[in-house]
C-alpha positions in Angstrom: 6.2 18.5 27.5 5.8 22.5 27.9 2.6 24.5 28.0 2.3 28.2 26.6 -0.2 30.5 26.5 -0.9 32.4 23.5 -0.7 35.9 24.2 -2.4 37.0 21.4 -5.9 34.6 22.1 -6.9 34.1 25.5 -8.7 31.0 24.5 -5.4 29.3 22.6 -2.2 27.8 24.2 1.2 26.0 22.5 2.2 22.3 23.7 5.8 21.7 23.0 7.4 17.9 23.0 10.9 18.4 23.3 13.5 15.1 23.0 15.6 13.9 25.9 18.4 16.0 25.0 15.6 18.8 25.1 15.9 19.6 21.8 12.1 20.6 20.6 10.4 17.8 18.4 7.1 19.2 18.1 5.1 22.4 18.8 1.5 22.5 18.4 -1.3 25.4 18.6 -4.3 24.8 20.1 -8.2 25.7 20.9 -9.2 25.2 24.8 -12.7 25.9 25.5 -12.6 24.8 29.2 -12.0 26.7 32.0 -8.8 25.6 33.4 -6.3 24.0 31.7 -4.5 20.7 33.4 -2.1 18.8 31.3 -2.5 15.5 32.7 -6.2 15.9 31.2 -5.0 16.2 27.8 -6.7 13.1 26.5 -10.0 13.8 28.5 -10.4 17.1 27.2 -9.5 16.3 23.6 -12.1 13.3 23.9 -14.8 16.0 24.7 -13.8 18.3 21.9 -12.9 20.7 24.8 -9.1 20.4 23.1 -8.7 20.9 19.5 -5.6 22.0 17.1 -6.6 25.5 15.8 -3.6 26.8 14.3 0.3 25.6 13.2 0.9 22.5 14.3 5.3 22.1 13.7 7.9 19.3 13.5 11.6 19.4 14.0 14.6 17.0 13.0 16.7 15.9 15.6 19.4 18.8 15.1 16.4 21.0 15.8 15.5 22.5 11.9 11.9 23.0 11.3 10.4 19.6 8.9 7.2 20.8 8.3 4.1 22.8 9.4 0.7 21.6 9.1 -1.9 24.5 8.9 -5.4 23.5 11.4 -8.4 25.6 11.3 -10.7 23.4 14.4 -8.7 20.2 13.4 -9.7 20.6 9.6 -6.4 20.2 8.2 -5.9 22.9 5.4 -1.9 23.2 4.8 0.8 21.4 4.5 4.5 23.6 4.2 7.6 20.9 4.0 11.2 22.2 4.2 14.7 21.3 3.7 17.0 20.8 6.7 18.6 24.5 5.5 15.2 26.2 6.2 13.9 27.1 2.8 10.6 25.6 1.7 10.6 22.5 -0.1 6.8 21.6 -0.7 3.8 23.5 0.1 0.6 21.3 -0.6 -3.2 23.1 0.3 -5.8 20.9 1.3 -5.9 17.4 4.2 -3.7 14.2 4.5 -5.8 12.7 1.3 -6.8 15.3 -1.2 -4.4 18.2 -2.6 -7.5 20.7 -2.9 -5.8 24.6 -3.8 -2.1 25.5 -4.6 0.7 22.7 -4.9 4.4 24.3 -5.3 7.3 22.2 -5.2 11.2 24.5 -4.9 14.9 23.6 -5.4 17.4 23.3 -3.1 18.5 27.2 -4.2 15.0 28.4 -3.2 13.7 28.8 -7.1 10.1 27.1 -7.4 10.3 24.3 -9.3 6.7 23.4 -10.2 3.6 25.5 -9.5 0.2 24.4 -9.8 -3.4 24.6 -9.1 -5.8 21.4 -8.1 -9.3 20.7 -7.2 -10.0 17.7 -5.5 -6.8 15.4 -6.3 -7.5 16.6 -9.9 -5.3 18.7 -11.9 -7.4 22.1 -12.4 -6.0 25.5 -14.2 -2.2 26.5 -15.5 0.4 24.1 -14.2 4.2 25.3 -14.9 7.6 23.7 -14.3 10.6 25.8 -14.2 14.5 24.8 -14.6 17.1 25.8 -11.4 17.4 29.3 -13.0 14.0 30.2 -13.0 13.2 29.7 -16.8 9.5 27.9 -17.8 10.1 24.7 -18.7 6.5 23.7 -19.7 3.0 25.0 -19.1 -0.2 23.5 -18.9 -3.8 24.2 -18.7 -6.0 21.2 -17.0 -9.5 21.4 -16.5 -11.0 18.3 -14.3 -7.7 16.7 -14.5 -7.5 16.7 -18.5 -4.9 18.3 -20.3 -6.9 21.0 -22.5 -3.5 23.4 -23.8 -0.2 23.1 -24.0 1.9 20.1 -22.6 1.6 17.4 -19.5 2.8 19.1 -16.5 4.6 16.0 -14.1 5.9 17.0 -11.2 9.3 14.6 -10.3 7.8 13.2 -7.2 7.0 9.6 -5.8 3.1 8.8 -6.3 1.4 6.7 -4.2 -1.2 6.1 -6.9 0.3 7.0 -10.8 -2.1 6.3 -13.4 -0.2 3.0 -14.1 1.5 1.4 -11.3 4.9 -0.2 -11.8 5.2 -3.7 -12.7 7.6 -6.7 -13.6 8.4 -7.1 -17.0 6.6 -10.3 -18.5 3.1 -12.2 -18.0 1.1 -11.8 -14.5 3.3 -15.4 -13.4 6.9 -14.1 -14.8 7.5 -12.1 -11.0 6.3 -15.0 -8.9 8.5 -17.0 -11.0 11.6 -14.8 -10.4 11.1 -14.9 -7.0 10.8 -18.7 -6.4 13.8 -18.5 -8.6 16.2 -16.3 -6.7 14.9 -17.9 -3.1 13.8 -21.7 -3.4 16.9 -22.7 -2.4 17.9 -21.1 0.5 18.8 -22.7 4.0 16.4 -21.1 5.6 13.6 -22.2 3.6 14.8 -25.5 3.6 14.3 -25.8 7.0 11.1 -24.5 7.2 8.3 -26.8 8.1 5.7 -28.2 5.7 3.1 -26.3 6.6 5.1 -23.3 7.7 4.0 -19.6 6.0 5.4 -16.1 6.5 3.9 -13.0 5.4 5.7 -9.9 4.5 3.9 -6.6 3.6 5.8 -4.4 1.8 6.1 -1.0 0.2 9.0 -0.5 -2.8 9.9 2.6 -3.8 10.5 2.2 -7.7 12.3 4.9 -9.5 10.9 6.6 -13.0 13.8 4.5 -14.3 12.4 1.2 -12.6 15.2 0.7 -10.4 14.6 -0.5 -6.8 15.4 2.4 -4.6 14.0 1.3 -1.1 12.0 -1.8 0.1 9.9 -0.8 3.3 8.8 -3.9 5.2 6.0 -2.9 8.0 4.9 -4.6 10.1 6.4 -7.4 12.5 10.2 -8.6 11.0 12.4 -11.0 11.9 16.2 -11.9 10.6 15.5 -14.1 8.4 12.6 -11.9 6.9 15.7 -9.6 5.5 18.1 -12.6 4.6 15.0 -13.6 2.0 14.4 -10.2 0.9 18.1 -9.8 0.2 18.1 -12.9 -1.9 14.9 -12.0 -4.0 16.0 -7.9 -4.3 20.0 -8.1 -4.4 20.9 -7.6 -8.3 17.2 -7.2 -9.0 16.4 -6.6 -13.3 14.2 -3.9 -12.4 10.1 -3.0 -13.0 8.8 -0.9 -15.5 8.1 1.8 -14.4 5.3 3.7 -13.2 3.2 6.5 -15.5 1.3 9.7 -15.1 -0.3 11.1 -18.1 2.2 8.6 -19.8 5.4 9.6 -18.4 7.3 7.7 -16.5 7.7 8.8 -12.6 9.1 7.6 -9.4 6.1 5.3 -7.2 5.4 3.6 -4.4 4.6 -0.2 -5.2 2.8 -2.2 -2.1 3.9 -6.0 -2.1 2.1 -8.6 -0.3 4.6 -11.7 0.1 4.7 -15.2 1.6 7.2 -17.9 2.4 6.6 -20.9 2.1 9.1 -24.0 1.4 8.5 -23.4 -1.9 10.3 -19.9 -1.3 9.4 -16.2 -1.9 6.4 -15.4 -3.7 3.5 -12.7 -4.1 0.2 -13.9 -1.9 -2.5 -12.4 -4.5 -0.9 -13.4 -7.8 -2.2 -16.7 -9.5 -0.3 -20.2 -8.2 0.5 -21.5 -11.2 4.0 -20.7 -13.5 4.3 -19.0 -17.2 3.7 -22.9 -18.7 0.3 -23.4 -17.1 -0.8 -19.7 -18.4 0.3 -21.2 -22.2 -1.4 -24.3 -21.1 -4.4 -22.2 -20.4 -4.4 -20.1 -23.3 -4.3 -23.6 -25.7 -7.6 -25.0 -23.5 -9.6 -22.0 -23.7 -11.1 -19.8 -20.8 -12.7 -21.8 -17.7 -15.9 -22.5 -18.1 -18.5 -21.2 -14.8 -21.8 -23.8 -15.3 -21.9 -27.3 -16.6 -23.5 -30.6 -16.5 -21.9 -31.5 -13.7 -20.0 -28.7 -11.2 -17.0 -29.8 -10.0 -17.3 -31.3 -6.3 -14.6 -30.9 -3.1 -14.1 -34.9 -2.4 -16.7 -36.3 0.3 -19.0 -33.2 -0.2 -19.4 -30.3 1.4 -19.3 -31.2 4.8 -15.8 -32.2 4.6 -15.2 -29.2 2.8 -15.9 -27.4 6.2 -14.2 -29.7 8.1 -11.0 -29.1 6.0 -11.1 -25.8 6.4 -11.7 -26.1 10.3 -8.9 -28.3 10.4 -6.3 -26.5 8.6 -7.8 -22.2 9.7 -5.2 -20.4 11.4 -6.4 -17.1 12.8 -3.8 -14.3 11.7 -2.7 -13.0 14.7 -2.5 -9.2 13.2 -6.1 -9.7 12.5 -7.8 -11.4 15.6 -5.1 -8.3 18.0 -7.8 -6.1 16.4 -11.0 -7.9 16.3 -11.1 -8.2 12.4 -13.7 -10.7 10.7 -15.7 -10.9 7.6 -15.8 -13.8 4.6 -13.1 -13.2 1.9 -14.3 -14.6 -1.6 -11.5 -16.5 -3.7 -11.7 -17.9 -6.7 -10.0 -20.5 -8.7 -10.0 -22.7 -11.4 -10.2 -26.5 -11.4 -8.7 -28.8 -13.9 -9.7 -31.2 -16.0 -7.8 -33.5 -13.6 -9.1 -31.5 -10.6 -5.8 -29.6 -10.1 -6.2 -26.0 -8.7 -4.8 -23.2 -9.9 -5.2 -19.3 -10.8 -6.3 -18.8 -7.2 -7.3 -15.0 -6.6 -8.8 -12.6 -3.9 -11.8 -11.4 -5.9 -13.8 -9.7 -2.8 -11.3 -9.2 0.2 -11.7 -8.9 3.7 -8.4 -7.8 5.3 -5.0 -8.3 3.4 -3.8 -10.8 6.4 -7.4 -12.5 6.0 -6.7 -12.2 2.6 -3.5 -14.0 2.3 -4.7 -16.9 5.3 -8.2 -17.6 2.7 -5.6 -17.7 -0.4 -3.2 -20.4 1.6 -5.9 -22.8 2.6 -7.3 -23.1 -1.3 -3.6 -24.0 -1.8 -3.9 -26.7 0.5 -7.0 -28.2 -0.8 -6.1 -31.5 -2.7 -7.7 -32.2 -6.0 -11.6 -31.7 -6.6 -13.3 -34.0 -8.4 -13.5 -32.5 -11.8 -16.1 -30.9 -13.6 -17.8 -32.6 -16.7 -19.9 -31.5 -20.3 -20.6 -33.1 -22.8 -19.3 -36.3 -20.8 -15.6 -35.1 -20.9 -13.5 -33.3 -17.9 -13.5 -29.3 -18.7 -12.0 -26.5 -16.3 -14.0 -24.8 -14.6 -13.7 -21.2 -12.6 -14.8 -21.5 -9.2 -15.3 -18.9 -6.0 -16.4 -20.0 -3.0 -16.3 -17.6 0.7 -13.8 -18.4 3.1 -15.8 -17.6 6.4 -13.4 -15.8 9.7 -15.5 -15.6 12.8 -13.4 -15.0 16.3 -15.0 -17.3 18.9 
């Protein structure tokens, strides 16, 4: 690490990070507004807003070309400038990491602007234009608030982390649960697992415009046998459809929240049961939420808490950062006290989350509830309670 002083601001100075081949990875601008600088202070002085970035902070690849530049004003992020490894701009983006507020441009790879646009607050506000690789208008656009109010829909060809429509698998809200189980039940290593045995993966899929898979991002901790599932599930995978803006189809970022189990691969916040219990469903009517008699966990409710002391375990992710807080699940119980359509309905954290959702699983069957002296289904939501001793 390098300090500079800015000869042009007697109060501003440049910190360089270089890589261990000392080619530079990062160089920043800042504000000092102590007296004398001392690097080995850096954290104390940016603790008492005596350090600030004022200015360009810039990133470099490893062969040393300029990634991007991120425009400060007093750490108030106003700019973002991206560019291609040959050094002509590829993005420029006004406003902080969440909200595109001012001009969004997007170029080619020959240096012609692609799109060109003006937005207020995330929304779409003024003439939008896209232009071909020779420079000739495409479409146009005039947005007020984020509604189209002349011309066409203006979609920039860019991944969205949050299109209008998110992507999604073909068939009912059981059908990708179902492929899963499928392409994974019957592997070795779920075999082996034990019977109680779960494993969470967090994922992020990139999903073309096309609904193709064109990346699976798993975060978090991983193991081996983490990819050799994922393999199985993803390899030859039919595809989602895709997700929309302003009803065209666009390339998206889809966030997955999976567990293993020895029952294989499967999503932790869709419903437990398959496609034939949703036809089931759909011949008995909707659950009912009060009768005559409510269903009842067997012994009562003390032995409700007891089973849920008994069978709790922590997530590690979440007690490493002191998380707690009650996650509310619901469910449904069968006429023969059966659970399914199990679902987060207030959460907590998503590893909280996913630990509530496998302990309803576990339950065994309720007694069931009763009207008009016959078993109905009934829906059901109950708070599952984390507290870190």
């Amino acid at each position: 690490m390098r300090v500079d002083y800015d000869t042009s601001s007697i109060n501003h100075l440049y910190i360089s990070e270089f890589r261990k081949n000392r080619v530079l990875k990062t160089r920043t601008r800042l504000l000092f507004k102590g007296e004398k600088f001392n690097l080995e202070k850096i954290s104390e002085y940016a603790s008492q807003g005596q350090l600030m970035v004022d200015g360009i902070l810039a990133d470099y690849r490893e062969d040393g070309s300029l990634v991007s530049e991120l425009l400060f004003k007093e750490e108030k992020l106003l700019r973002k400038t991206f560019y291609y490894p040959d050094g002509n701009r590829q993005m420029l983006i006004a406003g902080n990491l969440d909200t595109i507020d001012g001009e969004f441009k997007i170029w080619y790879l020959n240096s012609q602007l692609y799109f060109s646009g003006n937005y207020k607050n995330n929304l779409k506000d003024g003439e939008l234009q896209q232009f071909d690789e020779t420079g000739k208008l495409v479409k146009k656009g005039v947005y007020s608030g984020g509604k189209l109010i002349s011309g066409e829909a203006v979609v920039p060809d860019i991944t969205y982390k949050t299109p209008d429509r998110p992507a999604k698998f073909p068939g009912n809200e059981y059908a990708l649960n179902d492929y899963l189980r499928m392409r994974t039940s019957g592997l070795k290593m779920v075999k082996e697992l034990g019977k109680d045995e779960i494993h969470y993966l967090d994922l992020n899929i990139v999903v073309s415009k096309t609904g193709s898979i064109e990346k699976v991002d798993l975060s978090g901790r991983s193991n081996p046998k983490d990819n050799e599932i994922l393999n199985a599930a993803f390899f030859g995978f039919p595809g989602f459809i895709p997700a929309t803006v302003e009803n065209i189809p666009v390339s998206s970022i889809l966030p997955l929240f999976l567990n293993y189990t020895t029952e294989g691969l499967q999503s932790t916040f869709e419903s437990e049961g398959s496609a034939d219990s949703a036809i089931s469903d759909s011949l008995t009517g909707p659950p009912l939420v009060v009768v005559e008699e409510m269903p009842a966990f067997p012994g009562g409710g003390n032995a409700f808490n007891k089973f849920v002391a008994c069978n709790l375990r922590y997530p590690l992710e979440a007690a490493e950062k002191g998380i707690q807080g009650k996650v509310y699940v619901s469910f449904v119980i069968g006429v023969d006290g059966s659970i399914s359509n199990i679902k987060v309905v207030l959460a907590g954290n998503k590893y909280l989350d996913a630990e509530a959702v496998r302990i309803i699983r576990k339950m065994p069957r309720w007694k069931p509830g009763c009207q008009d002296g016959k078993n109905v289904r009934v829906a059901y939501t109950i708070p599952v309670d984390f507290r870190l001793q």
